[in-house]
Structure formats: C-alpha cells, structure tokens
SEKOLGU-568872 format. One record per residue (C-alpha): z negated, x, y; residue in one letter. Coordinates in Angstrom, 2 decimals, decimal comma. Example, Ala and Ser with C-alpha at 12.3 -4.5 7.8 and 13.67 -1.06 7.14 Angstrom:
(pt (-7,80 12,30 -4,50) "a"),
(pt (-7,14 13,67 -1,06) "s"),
# end
This chain:
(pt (-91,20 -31,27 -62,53) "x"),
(pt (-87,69 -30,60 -60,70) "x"),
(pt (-89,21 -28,17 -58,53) "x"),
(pt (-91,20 -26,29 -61,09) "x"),
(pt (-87,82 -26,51 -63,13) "x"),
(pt (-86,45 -24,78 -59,99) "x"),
(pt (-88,65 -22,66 -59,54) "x"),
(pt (-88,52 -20,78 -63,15) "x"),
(pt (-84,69 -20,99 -63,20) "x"),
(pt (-84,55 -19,11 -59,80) "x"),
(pt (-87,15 -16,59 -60,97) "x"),
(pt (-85,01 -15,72 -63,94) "x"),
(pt (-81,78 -15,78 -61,92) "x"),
(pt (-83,55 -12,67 -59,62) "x"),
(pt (-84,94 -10,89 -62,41) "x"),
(pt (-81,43 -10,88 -63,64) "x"),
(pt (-80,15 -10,11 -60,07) "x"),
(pt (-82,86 -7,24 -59,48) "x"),
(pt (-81,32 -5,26 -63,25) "x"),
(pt (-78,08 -6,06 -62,68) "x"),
(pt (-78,86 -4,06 -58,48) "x"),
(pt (-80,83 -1,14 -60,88) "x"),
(pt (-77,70 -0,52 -62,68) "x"),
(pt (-75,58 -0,93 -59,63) "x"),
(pt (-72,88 1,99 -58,90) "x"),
(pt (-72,17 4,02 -55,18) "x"),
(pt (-68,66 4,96 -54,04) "x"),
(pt (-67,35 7,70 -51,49) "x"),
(pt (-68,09 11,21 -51,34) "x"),
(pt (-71,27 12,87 -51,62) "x"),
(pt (-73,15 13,70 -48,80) "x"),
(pt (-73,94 17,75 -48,79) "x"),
(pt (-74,81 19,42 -45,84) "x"),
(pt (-72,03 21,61 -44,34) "x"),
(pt (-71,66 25,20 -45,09) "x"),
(pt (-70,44 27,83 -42,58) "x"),
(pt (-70,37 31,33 -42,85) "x"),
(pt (-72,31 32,84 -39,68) "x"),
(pt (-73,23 36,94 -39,32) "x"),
(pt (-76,09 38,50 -40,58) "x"),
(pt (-76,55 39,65 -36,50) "x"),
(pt (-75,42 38,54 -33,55) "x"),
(pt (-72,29 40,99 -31,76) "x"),
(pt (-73,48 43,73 -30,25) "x"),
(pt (-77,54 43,25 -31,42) "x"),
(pt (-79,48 44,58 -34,30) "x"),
(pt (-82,14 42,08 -35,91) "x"),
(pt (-85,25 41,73 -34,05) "x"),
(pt (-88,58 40,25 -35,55) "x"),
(pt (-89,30 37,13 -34,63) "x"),
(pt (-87,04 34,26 -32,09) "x"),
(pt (-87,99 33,55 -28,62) "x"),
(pt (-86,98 30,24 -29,78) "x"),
(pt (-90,18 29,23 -31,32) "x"),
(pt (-92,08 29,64 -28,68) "x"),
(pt (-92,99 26,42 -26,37) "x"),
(pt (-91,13 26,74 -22,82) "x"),
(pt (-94,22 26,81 -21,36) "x"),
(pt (-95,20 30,96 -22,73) "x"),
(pt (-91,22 31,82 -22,39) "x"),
(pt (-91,24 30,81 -18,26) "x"),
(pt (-94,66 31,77 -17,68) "x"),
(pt (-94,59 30,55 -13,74) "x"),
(pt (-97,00 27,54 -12,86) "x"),
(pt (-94,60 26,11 -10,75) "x"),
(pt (-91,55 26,06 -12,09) "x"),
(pt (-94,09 24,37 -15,36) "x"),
(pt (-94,96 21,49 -13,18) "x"),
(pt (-91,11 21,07 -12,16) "x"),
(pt (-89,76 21,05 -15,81) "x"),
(pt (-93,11 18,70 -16,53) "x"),
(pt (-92,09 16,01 -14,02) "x"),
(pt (-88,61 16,24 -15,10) "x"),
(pt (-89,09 15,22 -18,77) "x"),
(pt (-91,59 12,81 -17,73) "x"),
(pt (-89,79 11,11 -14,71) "x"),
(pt (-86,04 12,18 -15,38) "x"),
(pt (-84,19 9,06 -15,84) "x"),
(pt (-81,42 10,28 -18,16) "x"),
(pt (-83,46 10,87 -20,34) "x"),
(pt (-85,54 7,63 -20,43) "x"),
(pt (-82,02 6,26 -21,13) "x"),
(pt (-81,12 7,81 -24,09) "x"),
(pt (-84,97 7,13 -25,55) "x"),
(pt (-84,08 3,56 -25,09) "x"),
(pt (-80,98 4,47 -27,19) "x"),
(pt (-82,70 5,98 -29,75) "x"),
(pt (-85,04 2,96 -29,96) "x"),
(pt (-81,86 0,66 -30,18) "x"),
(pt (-80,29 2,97 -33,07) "x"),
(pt (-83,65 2,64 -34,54) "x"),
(pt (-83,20 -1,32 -34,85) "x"),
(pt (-79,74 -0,74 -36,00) "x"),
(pt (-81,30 0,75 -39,31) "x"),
(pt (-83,20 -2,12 -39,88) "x"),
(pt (-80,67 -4,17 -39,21) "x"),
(pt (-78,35 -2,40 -42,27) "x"),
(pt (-81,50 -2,49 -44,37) "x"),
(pt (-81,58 -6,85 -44,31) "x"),
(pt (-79,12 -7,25 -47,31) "x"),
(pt (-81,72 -5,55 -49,63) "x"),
(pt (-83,52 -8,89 -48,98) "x"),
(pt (-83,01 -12,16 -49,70) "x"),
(pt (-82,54 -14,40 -46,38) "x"),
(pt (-84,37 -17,58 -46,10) "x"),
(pt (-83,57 -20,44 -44,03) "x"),
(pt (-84,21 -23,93 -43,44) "x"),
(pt (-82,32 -27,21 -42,46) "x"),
(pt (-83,41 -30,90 -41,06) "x"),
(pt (-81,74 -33,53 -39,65) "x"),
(pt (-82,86 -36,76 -38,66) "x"),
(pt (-81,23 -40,11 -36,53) "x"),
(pt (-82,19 -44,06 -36,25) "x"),
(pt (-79,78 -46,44 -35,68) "x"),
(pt (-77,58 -49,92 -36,51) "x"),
(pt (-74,44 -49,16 -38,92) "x"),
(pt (-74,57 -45,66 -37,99) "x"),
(pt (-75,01 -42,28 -40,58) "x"),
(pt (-76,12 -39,07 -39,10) "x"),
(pt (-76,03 -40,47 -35,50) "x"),
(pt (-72,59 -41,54 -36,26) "x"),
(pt (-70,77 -45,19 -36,55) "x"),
(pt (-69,79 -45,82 -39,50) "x"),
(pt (-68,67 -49,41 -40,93) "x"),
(pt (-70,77 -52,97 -40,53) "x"),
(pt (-74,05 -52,05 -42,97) "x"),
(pt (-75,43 -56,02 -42,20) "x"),
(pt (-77,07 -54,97 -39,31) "x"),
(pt (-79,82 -53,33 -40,69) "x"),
(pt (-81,67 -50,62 -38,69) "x"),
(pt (-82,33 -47,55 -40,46) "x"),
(pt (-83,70 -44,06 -39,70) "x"),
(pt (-82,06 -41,71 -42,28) "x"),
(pt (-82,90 -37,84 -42,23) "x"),
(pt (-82,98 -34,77 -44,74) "x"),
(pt (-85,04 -31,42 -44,65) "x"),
(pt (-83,97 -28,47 -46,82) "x"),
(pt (-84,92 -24,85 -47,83) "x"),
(pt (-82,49 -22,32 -48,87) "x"),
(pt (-81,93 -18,86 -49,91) "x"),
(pt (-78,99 -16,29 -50,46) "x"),
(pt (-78,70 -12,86 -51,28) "x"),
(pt (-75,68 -10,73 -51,85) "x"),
(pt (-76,29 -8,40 -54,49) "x"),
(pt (-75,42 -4,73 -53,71) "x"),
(pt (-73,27 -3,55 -56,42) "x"),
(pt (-70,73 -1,33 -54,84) "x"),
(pt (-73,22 0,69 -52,27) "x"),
(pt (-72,01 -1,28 -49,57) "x"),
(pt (-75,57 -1,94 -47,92) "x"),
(pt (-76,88 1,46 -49,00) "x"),
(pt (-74,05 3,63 -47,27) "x"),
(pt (-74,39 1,25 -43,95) "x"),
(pt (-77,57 2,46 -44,62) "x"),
(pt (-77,29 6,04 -45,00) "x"),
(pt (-74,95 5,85 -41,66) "x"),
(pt (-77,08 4,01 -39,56) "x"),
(pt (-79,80 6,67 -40,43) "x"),
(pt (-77,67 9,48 -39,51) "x"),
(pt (-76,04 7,50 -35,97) "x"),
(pt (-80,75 6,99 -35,39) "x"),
(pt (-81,20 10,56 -36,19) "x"),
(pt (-77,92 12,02 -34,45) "x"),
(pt (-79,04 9,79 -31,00) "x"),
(pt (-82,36 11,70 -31,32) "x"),
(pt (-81,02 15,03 -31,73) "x"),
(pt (-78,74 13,85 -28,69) "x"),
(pt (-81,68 13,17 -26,58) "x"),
(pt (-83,54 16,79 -27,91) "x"),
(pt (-80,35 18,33 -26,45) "x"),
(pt (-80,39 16,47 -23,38) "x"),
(pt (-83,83 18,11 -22,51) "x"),
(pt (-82,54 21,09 -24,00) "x"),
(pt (-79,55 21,18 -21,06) "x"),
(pt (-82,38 19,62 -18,42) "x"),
(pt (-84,70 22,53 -19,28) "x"),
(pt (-82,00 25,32 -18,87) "x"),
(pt (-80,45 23,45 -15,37) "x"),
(pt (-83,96 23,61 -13,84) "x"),
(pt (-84,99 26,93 -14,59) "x"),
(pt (-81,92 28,44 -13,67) "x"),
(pt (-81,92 26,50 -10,04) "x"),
(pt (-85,20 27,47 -9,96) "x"),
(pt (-84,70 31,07 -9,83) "x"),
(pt (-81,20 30,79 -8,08) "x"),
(pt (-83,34 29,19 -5,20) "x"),
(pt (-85,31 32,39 -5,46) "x"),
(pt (-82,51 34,59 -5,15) "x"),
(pt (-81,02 32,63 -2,44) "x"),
(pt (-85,08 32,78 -0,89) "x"),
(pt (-84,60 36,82 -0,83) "x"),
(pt (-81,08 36,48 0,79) "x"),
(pt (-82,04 34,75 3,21) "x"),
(pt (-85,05 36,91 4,21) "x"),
(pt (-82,06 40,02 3,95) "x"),
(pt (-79,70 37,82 6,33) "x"),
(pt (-82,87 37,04 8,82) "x"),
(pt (-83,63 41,17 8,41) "x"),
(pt (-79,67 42,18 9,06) "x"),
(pt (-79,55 39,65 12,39) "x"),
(pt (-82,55 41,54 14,27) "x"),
(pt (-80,84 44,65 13,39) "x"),
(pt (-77,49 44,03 14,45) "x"),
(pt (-78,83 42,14 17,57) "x"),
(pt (-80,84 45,25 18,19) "x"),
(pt (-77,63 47,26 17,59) "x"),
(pt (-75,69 45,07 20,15) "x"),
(pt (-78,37 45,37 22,60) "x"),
(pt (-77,90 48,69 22,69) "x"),
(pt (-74,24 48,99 22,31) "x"),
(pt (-74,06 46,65 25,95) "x"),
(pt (-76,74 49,06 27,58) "x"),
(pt (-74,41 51,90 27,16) "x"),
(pt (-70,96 50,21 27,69) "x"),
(pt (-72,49 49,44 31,19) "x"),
(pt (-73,69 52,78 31,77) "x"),
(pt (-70,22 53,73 30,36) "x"),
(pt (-71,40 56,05 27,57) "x"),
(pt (-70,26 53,57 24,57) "x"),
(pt (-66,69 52,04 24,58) "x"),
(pt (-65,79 48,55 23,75) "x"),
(pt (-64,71 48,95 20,24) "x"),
(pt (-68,69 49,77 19,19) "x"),
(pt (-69,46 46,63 21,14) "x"),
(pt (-66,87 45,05 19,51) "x"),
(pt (-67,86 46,24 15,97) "x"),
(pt (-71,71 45,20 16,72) "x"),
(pt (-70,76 41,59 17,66) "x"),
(pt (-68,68 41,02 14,96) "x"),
(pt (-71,74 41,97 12,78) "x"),
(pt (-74,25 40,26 14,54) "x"),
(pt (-72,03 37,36 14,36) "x"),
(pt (-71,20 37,33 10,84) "x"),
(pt (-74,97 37,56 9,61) "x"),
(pt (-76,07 35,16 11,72) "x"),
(pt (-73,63 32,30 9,89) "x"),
(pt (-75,05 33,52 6,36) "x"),
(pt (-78,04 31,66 7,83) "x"),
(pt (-77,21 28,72 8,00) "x"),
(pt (-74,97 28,74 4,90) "x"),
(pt (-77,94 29,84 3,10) "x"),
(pt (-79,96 27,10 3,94) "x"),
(pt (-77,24 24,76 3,24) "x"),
(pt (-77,41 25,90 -0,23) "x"),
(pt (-81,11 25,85 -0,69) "x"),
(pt (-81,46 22,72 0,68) "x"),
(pt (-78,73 21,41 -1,81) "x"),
(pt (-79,94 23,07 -4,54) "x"),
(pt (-83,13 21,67 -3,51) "x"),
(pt (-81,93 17,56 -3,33) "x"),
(pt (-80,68 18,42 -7,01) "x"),
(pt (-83,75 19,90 -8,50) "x"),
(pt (-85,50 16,36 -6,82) "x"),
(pt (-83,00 13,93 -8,03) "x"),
(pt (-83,79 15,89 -11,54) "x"),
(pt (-86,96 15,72 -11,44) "x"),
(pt (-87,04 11,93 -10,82) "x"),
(pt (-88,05 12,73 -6,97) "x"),
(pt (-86,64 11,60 -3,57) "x"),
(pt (-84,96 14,75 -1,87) "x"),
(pt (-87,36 17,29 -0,80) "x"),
(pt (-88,69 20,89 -0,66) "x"),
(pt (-89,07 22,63 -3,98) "x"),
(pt (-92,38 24,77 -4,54) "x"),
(pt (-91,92 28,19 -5,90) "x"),
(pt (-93,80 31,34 -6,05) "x"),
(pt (-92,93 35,12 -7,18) "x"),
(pt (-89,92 37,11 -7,16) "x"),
(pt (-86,76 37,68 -9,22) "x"),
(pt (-87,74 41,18 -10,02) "x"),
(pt (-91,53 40,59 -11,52) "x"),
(pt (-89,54 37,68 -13,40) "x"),
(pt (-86,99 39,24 -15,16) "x"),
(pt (-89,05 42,55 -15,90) "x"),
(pt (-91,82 40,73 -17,05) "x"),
(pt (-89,88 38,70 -19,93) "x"),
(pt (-89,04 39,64 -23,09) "x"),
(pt (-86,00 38,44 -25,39) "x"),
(pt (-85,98 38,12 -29,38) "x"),
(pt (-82,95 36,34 -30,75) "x"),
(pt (-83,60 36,25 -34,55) "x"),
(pt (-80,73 35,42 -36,83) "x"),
(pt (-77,72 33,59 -36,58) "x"),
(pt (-78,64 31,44 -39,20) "x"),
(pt (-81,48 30,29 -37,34) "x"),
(pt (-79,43 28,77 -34,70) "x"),
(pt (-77,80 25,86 -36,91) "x"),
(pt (-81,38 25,10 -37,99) "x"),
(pt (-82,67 25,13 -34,60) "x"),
(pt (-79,71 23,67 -31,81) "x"),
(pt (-80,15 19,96 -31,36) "x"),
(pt (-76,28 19,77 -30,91) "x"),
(pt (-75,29 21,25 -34,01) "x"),
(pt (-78,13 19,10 -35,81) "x"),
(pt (-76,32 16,14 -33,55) "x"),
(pt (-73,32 16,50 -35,10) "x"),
(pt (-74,30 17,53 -38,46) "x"),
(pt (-75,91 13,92 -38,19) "x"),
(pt (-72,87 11,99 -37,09) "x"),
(pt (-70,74 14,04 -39,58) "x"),
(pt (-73,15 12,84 -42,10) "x"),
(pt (-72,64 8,91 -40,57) "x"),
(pt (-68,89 9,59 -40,67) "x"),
(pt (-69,24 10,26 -44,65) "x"),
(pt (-70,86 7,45 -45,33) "x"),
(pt (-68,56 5,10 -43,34) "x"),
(pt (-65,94 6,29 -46,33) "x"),
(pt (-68,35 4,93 -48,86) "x"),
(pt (-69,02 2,07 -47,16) "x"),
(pt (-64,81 1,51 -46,64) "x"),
(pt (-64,08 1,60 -50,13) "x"),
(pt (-66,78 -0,76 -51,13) "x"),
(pt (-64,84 -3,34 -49,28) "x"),
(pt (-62,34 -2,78 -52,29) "x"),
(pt (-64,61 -5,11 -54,78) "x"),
(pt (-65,97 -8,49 -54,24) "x"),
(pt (-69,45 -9,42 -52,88) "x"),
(pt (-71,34 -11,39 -55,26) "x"),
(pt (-74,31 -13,63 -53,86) "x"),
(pt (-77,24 -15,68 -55,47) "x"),
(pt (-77,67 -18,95 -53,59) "x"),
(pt (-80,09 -21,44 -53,82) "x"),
(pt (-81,38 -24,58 -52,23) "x"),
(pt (-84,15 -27,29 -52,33) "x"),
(pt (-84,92 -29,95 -50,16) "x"),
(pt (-85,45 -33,98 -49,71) "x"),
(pt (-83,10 -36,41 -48,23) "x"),
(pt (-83,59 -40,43 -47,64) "x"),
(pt (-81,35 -42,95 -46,21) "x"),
(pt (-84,85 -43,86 -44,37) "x"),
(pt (-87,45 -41,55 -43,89) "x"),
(pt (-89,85 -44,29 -44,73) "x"),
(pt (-89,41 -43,31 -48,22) "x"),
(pt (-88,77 -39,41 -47,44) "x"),
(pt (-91,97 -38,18 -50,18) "x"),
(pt (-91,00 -40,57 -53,34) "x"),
(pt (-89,75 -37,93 -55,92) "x"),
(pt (-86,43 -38,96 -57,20) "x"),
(pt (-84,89 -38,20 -53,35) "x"),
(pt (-85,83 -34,17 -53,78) "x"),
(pt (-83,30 -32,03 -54,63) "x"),
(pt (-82,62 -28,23 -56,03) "x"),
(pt (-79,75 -25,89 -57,03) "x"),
(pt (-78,51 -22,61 -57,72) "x"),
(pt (-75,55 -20,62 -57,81) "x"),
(pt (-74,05 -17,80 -57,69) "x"),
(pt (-70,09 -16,92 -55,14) "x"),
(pt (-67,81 -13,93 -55,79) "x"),
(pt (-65,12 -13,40 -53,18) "x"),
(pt (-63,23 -10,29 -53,05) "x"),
(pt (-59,88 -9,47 -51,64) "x"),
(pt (-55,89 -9,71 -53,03) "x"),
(pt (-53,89 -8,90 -50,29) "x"),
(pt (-54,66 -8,45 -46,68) "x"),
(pt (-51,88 -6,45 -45,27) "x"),
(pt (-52,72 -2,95 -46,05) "x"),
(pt (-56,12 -3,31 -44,15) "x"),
(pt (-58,40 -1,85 -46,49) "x"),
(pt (-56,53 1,24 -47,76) "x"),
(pt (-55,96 1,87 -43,72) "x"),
(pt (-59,44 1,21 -42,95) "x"),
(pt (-60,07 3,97 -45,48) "x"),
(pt (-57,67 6,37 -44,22) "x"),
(pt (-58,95 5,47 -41,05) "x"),
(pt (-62,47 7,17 -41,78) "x"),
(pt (-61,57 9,72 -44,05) "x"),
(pt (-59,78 11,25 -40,93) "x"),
(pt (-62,78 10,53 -38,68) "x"),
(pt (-64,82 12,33 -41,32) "x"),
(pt (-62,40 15,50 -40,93) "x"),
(pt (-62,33 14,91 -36,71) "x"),
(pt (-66,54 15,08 -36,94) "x"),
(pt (-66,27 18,17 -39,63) "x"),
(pt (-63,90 19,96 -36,57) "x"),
(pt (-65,72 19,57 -34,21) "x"),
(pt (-69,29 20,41 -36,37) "x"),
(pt (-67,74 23,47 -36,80) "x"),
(pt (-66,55 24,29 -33,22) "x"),
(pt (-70,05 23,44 -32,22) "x"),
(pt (-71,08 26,11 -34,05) "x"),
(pt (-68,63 28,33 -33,27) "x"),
(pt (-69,25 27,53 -29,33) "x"),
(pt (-73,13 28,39 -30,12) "x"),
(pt (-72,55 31,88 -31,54) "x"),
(pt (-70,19 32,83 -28,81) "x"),
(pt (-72,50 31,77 -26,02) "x"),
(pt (-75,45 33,43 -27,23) "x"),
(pt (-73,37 36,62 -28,02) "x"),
(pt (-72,03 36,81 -24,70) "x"),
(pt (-76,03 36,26 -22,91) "x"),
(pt (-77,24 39,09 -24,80) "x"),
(pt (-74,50 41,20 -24,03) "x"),
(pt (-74,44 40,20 -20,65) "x"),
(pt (-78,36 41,01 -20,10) "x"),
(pt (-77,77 44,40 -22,21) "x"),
(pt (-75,17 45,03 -19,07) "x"),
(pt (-77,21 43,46 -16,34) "x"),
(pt (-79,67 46,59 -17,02) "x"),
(pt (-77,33 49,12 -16,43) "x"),
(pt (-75,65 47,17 -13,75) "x"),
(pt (-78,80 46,42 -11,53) "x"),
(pt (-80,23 50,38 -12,16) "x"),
(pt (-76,69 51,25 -10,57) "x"),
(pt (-76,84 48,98 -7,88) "x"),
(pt (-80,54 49,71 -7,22) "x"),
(pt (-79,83 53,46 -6,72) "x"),
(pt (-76,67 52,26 -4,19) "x"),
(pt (-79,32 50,75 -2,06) "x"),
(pt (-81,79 53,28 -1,98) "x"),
(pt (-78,71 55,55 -0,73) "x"),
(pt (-77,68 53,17 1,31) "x"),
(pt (-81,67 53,10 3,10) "x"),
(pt (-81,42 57,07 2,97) "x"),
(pt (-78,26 56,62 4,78) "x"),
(pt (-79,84 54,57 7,24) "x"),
(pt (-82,63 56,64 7,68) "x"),
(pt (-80,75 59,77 7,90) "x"),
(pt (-78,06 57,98 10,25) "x"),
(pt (-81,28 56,94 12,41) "x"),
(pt (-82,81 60,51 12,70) "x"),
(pt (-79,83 62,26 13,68) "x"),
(pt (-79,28 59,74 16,44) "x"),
(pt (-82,75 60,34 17,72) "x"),
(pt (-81,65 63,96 17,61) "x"),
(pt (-78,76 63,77 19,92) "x"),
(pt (-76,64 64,60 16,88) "x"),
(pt (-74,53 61,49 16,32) "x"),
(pt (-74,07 58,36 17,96) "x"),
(pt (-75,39 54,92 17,64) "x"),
(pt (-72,24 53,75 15,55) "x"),
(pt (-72,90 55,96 12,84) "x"),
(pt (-76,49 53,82 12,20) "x"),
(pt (-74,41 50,80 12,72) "x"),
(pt (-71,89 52,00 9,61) "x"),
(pt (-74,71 52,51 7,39) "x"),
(pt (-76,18 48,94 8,07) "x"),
(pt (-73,26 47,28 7,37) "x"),
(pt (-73,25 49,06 4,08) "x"),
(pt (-76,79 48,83 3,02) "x"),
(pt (-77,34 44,80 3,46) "x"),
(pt (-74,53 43,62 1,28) "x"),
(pt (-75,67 45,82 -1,24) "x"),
(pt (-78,90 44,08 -1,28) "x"),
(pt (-77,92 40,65 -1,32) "x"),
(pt (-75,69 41,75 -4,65) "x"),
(pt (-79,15 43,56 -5,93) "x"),
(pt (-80,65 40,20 -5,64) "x"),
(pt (-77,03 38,27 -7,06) "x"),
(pt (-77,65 40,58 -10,20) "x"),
(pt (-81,40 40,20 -10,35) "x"),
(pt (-81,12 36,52 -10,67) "x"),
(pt (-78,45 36,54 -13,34) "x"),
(pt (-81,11 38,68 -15,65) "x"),
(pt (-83,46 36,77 -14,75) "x"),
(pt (-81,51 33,35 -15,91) "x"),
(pt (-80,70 35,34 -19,23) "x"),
(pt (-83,92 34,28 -20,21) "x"),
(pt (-83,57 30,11 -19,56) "x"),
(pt (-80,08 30,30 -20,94) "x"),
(pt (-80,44 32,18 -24,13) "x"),
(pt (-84,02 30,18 -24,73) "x"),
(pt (-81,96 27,10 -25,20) "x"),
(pt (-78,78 28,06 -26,74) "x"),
(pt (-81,09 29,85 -29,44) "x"),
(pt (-82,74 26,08 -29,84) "x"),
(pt (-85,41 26,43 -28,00) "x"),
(pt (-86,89 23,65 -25,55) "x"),
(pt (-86,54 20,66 -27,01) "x"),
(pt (-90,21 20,11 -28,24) "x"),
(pt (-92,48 18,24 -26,39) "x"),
# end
C-alpha cells in the first residue's frame, strides 16, 4: 500500500515536473551563424566554373607515389590518431552535458552486527543484546531545467565535439599540403643534384685542361685559378644537397608514421606542374569549405552558449527528490512491512550574494565570445589573403619560368657557341669556362621556380578546403 501510494504520488510529481520543463524559458543570445562580407572574386582572378576543391586529393596529385605517401600518413600519422582520440573524448563530453535531462538513480545499504553498537559504532549499554541492524534504499533526483542551463552546456559541448573534429579535418588538411610540397621539393632538389653532378665533370674537365696548358705554358694561373674555384664550389653543392634530401627525407618518414628512410618518387617537376590544372571557385565557398574557419565558427558558437549557460546561474536550481527503502534494527525482521519507507520532495537553492562572481563570470564570457568572434574573422581574413596571393603567385610563376627558360637556352647557345669557336682556334678555353658558370645556376633557379608552380597546386588545394575527406 505505501509503495503503491509512492508510486502514484511520484508519477504525478513528474508529470508535473515534465509541463512545468515544456514551458521552461532559455537565456543568452541567440546563436546565428556569423556573417562576413567576402568578394564576389578572388584579387586578381575572374570566376572560373567549378573548385579544384571538390575534387578528392587523389585526381588533384595524380602521382602513384606520392598517393601511397599521403595514404600511410593519414593512416599511420600519429598526430592525428591523437586528436581522433580527442574527438572521441569531446564526444563523451556531450553526453556527459546531456545527463541532467534524466533523472539519476541510485541506491544505498548498510549493514553491521554487534553488542551495544549502531552502525558499527559503540553506542551506550543496550543489555547486552547482540543485534545485526542494516538498511537498503532506492533514490532518485532530478533538477529540473528551467533556465536553459543543461540545454546551453549542451549546445556548447556540441560545438567544443564538432569544433575538435573540424580541428582534426584541418590537421590532415596541413599534413596533406606538408607532404606534397616535400614531395616535390625533394624532386627539385633530385634535378639539382643531377645539375651539380653535371657542372663537377665539366669544371673538372675544364681544370684538366686548364693544368695541361699552364704546364705547357700556354694558359696562366688565373684560368687555373678560376677553374678550381669552380670545380670546388660545385663539388660542395653535393653534399649539401644530399644533406637536404636526406633531411627532407627523415621528415616525410617521421610523417608518415615510418622510421627514417628513402622516399620513393617518380616524374619530374615540369610534367607536374604542366599537367595540373587550377579552378578556385568563389570566395564564398571557402568559409563553407576550410576546416579552420568551420573550427572556429564552432568554438565561437561554444563561446555563445557559455553566456547562456552564465546567466542561468542567476536563478535557482530546483530538483525533485525521492526515496524508498527498508531499514531494521535487525535484519531478521528486514521484509515485515511497517519498516519500509518512502518520500518525496522537492529543493530550490539559488544565490544572494557571492561577491560579484556571477555578474564577472558573465562578463567573463561575453568577452571570450568577442575574443572567438576576432579571431573567426581573422581566420577568414588570413584564408582570402593566402589564396589570393597562390594564384597570383602561379599567374607570375608562368611568366617568370618562360623568362628563365629562355635564359638557359641562351645560356646552352652560349656554351655551344663558346665551345665551337674554341675548337676553331678563335677564343680560348676561358671563354667556355664563363659561359658554364653562367648556364648551371640558371638551371638550378629553372628548377627553384618549377617547384614553386608546381607546389601552387598542394597549397591552394587546401587553403581552398580541399583534403580533408577521407
């Protein structure tokens, strides 16, 4: 009968609860997504259909090997695996805020035996009597959500889950753009190197010839001189070459979840960057598409409902509480009915005075709101000035590398010219060695320029959002 009594008052007390949460009221601002005013065009580019940017990685690098790098790096790379376990944490974290929609349940039980004793403690002379008192209970509480407060540590532990994904989208973002950069810096630095091995067997050639006719006293030393010096100076590019690709190489490794080792590549800088094609799209399709602009449109979003959830802590929590159990002075006798007890209730506790806490509190995240709208906007600001300055810089490259490819060609014709008059009797030796020392430097720059077209492509891929799906 008691518990049945129980029972039906408790039902009554949640339908009550459950109309009284219906009608319930929200504070703080809100939430609407931020606006910003971006160009119709990027500087300096007319609208192109369509945005390299929805295309998968995989059709935008189009080399097999640098595929199976990026591949093991998003499988293997540990960085990332680190911030999926964060994203799985910030995942609990929303379940966490969600608990206060529910009642909690809980239980209790105690139990001692003993002479004059009470819960396992002495207490005064009882006659001796041995007795084995105990007590089991259920209870229940929930604290009704009037003011929003659960729902906006809701709504912010949503946006913190979904801002720690959009972190880890633009971590593989970065990763992809890191990779296939070093990828085609280590071929630039592969063609270098084969100019540096090409310029040594000149200039030794040079030098060998230069000695022959100092000793038959034809040349003087200043040509000798002048050859050694070259000779000299190519020869160290070798080994500072390989330094680089070597380090470039450990890095690429340690990306790729690997232990420090050679880096397979194929093709050259040239076929690469002629055979790939760039379509930017709209600006507006950037805020839409850059994981770190979604990142912190996400945490700005978090950062408005902290404000919510600071002046809810203005009004007092109200909780249902209830409770239902048995108790005996000796469990003997712990099932006869008139030990059982029930009850309900219901606690308000707010606050009166605590210092100025709450109204600072509130301050408090109305100015981290502002601090996550600055730098929302500077993200986006950052993102249209980046991907104006690749597409202006590839628009360059093209003049830049047809200039520098006609230097070289004169520089060969030079050469060659240099070469055939010396064959002719008409000039001497020195004049071929001029012409080399022109015509290699300007090939290592060809291949300098060639690369940074080439890593146009990488770089404006992800800064236009591209990348991040898997």
């Amino acid at each position: 009968m008691i518990m049945a009594t129980m029972k039906k008052t408790m039902a009554i007390t949640l339908l009550g609860a459950v109309a009284l949460g219906a009608a319930s009221c929200s504070f703080g601002p809100i939430w609407r997504k931020p606006q910003m005013a971006v160009p119709e065009v990027f500087r300096g580019k007319s609208f192109h259909e369509g945005n390299m940017a929805d295309l998968p990685w995989q059709v935008v690098l189009k080399d097999a090997k640098l595929t199976t790098l990026l591949t093991d790096v998003f499988n293997a790379n540990r960085s990332i695996v680190a911030l999926q376990h964060n994203v799985q944490a910030a995942r609990q974290y929303v379940t966490i805020a969600r608990a206060p929609f529910f009642p909690w349940l809980g239980y209790s039980a105690s139990s001692s035996k003993g002479m004059n004793q009470q819960g396992g403690a002495a207490i005064a002379q009882t006659g001796g009597i041995t007795t084995n008192p105990g007590a089991a209970a259920l209870s229940a509480s929930w604290e009704l959500d009037l003011w929003g407060k659960t729902r906006k540590g809701v709504e912010s532990a949503m946006a913190s889950a979904q801002a720690a994904q959009e972190e880890l989208n633009n971590l593989r973002v970065s990763l992809l753009r890191q990779v296939a950069c070093g990828y085609l810096q280590l071929m630039m630095l592969d063609e270098q190197l084969r100019i540096a091995h090409a310029s040594v067997e000149s200039y030794r050639e040079s030098l060998h010839l230069f000695q022959n006719q100092l000793e038959a006293g034809i040349a003087d030393k200043l040509q000798t001189a002048s050859a050694q010096a070259a000779l000299s100076a190519a020869e160290a590019e070798i080994p500072a070459l390989q330094m680089q690709i070597a380090e470039l190489e450990n890095t690429l490794s340690a990306l790729a979840g690997r232990m420090p080792g050679h880096i397979a590549r194929s093709g050259n800088l040239q076929a690469y960057a002629e055979a790939s094609r760039v379509a930017a799209g709209i600006p507006a399709d950037v805020l839409a598409r850059r994981p770190d602009i979604r990142a912190k449109e996400q945490q700005l979003r978090a950062a408005n409902a902290e404000i919510g959830l600071s002046i809810a802590n203005y009004f007092p929590s109200i909780s249902l509480t209830g409770a239902g159990g048995y108790a005996s002075a000796d469990l003997r006798h712990a099932i006869i009915p008139h030990r059982t007890g029930w009850g309900i209730g219901v606690s308000l506790t707010g606050p009166l005075f605590q210092g100025g806490q709450l109204r600072a509190n509130t301050r408090a995240k109305r100015e981290a709101f502002l601090a996550a709208k600055a730098e929302y906007e500077q993200t986006v600001f950052n993102a249209m000035s980046e991907i104006s300055t690749t597409l202006t810089t590839r628009e360059k490259l093209v003049k830049v590398m047809e200039n520098q490819e006609q230097a070289v060609q004169a520089y060969s014709e030079s050469v060659r010219l240099s070469m055939a008059r010396y064959k002719e009797g008409a000039a001497a030796y020195y004049e071929v060695l001029q012409a080399q020392l022109l015509l290699f430097p300007a090939q290592k720059q060809l291949a300098s320029y060639r690369y940074q077209y080439a890593a146009c492509v990488p770089t404006l891929y992800t800064q236009l959002g591209g990348g991040w799906r898997q």
